[in-house]
DRENLOMI-338153 format. One line per 5 residues: number of its first residue (from 1); for each residue x, y, z of N, C-alpha, C. Coordinates in steps of 0.2 Angstrom, whole numbers, always signed. Example, Ala and Ser with C-alpha at 12.3 -4.5 7.8 and 13.67 -1.06 7.14 Angstrom:
# DRENLOMI-338153
1) +66:-28:+39:+62:-22:+39:+66:-16:+39 | +64:-11:+35:+68:-5:+36:+64:+0:+39
//
This chain:
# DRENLOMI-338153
1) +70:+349:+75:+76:+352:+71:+81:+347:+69 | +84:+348:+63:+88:+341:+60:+95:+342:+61 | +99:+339:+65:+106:+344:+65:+111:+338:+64 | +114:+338:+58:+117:+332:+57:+123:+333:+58 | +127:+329:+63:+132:+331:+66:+139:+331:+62
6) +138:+324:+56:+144:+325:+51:+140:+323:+48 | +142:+328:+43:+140:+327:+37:+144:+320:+35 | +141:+316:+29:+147:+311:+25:+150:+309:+30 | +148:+307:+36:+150:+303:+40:+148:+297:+38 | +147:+292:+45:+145:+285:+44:+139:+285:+46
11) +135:+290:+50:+129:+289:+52:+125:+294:+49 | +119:+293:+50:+115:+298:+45:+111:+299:+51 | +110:+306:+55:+103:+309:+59:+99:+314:+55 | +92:+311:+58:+88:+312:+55:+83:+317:+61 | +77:+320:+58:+73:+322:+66:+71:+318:+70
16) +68:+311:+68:+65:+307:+71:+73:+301:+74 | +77:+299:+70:+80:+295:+75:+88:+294:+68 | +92:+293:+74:+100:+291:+70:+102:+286:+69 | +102:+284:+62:+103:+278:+58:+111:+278:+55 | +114:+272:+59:+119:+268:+56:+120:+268:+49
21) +126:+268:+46:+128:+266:+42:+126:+260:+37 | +126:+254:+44:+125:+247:+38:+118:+244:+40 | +115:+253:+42:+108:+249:+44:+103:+251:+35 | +106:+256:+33:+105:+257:+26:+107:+253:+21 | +111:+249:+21:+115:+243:+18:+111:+238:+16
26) +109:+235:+9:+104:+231:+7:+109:+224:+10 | +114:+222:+9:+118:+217:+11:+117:+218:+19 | +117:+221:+22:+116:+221:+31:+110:+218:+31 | +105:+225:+26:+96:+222:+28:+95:+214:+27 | +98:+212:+22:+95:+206:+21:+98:+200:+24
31) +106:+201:+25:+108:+196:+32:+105:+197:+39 | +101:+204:+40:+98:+202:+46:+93:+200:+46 | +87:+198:+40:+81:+195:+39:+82:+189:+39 | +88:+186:+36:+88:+179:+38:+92:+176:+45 | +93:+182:+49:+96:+179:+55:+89:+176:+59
36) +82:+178:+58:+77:+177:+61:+77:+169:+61 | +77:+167:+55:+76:+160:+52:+80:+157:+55 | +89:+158:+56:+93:+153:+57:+94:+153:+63 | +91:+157:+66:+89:+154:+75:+82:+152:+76 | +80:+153:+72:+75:+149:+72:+79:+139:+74
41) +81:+140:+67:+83:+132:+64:+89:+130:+72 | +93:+135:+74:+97:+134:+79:+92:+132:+84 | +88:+135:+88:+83:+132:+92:+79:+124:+92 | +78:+123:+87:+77:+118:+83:+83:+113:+85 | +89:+114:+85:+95:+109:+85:+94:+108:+93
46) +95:+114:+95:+92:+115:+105:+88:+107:+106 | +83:+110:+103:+78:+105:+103:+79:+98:+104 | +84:+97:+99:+87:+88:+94:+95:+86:+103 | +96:+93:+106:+103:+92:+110:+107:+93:+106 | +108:+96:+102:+114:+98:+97:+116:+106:+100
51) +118:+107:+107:+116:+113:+109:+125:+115:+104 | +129:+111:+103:+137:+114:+101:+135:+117:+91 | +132:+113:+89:+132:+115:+83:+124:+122:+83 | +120:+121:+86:+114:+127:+88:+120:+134:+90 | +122:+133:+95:+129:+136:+96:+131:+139:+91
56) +136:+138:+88:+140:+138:+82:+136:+142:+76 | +131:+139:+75:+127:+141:+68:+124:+149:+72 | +124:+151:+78:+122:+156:+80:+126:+161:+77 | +134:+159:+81:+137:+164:+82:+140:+165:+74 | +140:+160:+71:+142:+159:+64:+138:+166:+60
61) +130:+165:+61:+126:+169:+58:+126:+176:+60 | +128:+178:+67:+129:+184:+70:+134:+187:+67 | +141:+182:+65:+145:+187:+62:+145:+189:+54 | +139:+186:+51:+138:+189:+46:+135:+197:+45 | +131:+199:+50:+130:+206:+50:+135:+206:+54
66) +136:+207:+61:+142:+210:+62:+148:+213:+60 | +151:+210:+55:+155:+212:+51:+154:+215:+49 | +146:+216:+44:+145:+221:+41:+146:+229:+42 | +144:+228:+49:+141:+233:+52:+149:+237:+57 | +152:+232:+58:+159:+235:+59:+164:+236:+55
71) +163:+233:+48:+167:+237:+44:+165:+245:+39 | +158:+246:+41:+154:+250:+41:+158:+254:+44 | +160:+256:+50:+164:+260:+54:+170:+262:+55 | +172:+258:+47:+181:+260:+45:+183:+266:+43 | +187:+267:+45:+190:+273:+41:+190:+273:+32
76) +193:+268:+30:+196:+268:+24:+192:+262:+21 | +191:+260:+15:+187:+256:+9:+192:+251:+8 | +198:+250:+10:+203:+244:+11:+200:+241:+18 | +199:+244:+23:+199:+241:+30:+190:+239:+30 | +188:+243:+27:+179:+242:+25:+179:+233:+20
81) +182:+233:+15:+182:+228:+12:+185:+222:+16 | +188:+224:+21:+192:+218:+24:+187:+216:+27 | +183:+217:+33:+175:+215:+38:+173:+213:+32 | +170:+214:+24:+167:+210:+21:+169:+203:+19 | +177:+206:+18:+178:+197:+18:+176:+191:+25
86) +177:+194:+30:+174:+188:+36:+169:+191:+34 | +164:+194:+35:+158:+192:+33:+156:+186:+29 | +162:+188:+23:+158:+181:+18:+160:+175:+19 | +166:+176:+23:+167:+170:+25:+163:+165:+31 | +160:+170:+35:+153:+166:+40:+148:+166:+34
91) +146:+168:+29:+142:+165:+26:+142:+157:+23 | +149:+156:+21:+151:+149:+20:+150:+147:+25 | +151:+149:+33:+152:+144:+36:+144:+143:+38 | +139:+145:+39:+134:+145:+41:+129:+139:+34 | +132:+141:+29:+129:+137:+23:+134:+130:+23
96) +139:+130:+24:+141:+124:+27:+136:+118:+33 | +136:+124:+37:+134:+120:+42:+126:+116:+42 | +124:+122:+35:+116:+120:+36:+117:+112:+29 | +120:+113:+25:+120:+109:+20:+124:+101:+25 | +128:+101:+27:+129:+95:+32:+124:+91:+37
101) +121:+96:+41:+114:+94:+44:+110:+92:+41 | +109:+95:+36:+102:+92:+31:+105:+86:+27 | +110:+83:+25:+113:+80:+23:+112:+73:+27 | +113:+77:+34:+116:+70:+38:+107:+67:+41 | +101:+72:+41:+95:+71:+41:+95:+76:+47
106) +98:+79:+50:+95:+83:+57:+93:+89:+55 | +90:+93:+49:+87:+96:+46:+84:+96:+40 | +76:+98:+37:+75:+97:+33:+78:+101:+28 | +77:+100:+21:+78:+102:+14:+75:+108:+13 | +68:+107:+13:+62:+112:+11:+63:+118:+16
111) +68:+115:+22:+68:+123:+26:+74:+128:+23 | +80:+123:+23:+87:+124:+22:+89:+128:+17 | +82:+123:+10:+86:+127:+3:+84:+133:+1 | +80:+138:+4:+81:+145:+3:+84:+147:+7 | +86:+147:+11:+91:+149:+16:+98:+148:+12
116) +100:+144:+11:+106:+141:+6:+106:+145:+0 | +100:+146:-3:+100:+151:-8:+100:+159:-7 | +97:+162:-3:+99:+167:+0:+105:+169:+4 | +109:+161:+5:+115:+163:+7:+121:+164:+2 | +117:+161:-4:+123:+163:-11:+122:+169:-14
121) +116:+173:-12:+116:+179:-15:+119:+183:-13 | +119:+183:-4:+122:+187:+1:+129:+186:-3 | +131:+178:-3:+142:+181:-3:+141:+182:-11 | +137:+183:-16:+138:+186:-22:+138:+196:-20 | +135:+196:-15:+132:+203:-15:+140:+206:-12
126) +141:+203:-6:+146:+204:-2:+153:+206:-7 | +153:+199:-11:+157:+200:-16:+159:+204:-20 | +153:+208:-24:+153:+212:-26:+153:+219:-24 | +151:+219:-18:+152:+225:-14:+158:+227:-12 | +162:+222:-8:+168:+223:-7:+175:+222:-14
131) +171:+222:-18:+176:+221:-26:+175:+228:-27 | +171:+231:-25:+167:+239:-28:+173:+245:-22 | +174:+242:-16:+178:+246:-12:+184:+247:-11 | +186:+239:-17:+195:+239:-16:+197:+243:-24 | +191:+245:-28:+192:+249:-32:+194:+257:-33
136) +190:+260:-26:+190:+265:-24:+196:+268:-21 | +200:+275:-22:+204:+278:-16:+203:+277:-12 | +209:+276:-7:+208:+278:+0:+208:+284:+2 | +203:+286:+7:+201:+292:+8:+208:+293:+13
//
C-alpha cells in the first residue's frame, strides 16, 4: 500500500522505500559520486602521512553533500539557497586543495583534473540552482 505521509513535502514515500529530498537531486547525485574518488585520493595522502590535509579534504568533501541534503530540509528557498551557498563554497575548498597538492607534486594531474572538472560543474550547478531559489516566493 503507498501512503504518502505529506504530500509536497520533502520526502517522497513510495511502496518499496522513503526517499529524501536531495537524494532525488542531480547536484546531490553527483556530489556524492565523486565523494568515492576523493577518499579515495584522501587515503592516498594517509598513505604519504599527510593525515591533516586527508583529514581536511574529507571533511571538506562531506560538506559538499551535506549541505545539500540539509538545505533540502528548509523550510523556505531563501534558507534552502543559503546550505547551497556553503555547499559551494566546500567545493572551492576541496578544489583548492586538490589543485595545491598536485601543484606541489603530492598528487597526480591525470587523477586530479576530472575531479577539478567536475568540481566546476558542481559550483556551476549549485550556482544555478541556488540562483533558481532566491528567485522564488517564499513559501
Amino acid at each position: 500500500m503507498n501512503s504518502s505521509v505529506e504530500r509536497g513535502a520533502w520526502s517522497v514515500e513510495t511502496e518499496d522505500q522513503t526517499k529524501f529530498r536531495f537524494e532525488s537531486l542531480e547536484i546531490w547525485q553527483r556530489a556524492a559520486a565523486a565523494t568515492a574518488s576523493l577518499f579515495v585520493l584522501a587515503e592516498k595522502l594517509d598513505a604519504k602521512k599527510f593525515h591533516r590535509f586527508a583529514e581536511q579534504l574529507r571533511a571538506a568533501t562531506l560538506s559538499i553533500t551535506n549541505n545539500i541534503a540539509e538545505g533540502s530540509g528548509s523550510d523556505s528557498p531563501d534558507d534552502f539557497a543559503n546550505f547551497l551557498k556553503f555547499s559551494r563554497r566546500s567545493v572551492y575548498e576541496v578544489a583548492s586543495m586538490l589543485s595545491l597538492l598536485t601543484q606541489n607534486g603530492y598528487l597526480d594531474e591525470k587523477v586530479t583534473n576530472p575531479l577539478l572538472e567536475e568540481l566546476q560543474q558542481q559550483s556551476k550547478m549549485l550556482f544555478a540552482f541556488r540562483r533558481t531559489l532566491k528567485t522564488r516566493p517564499n513559501s
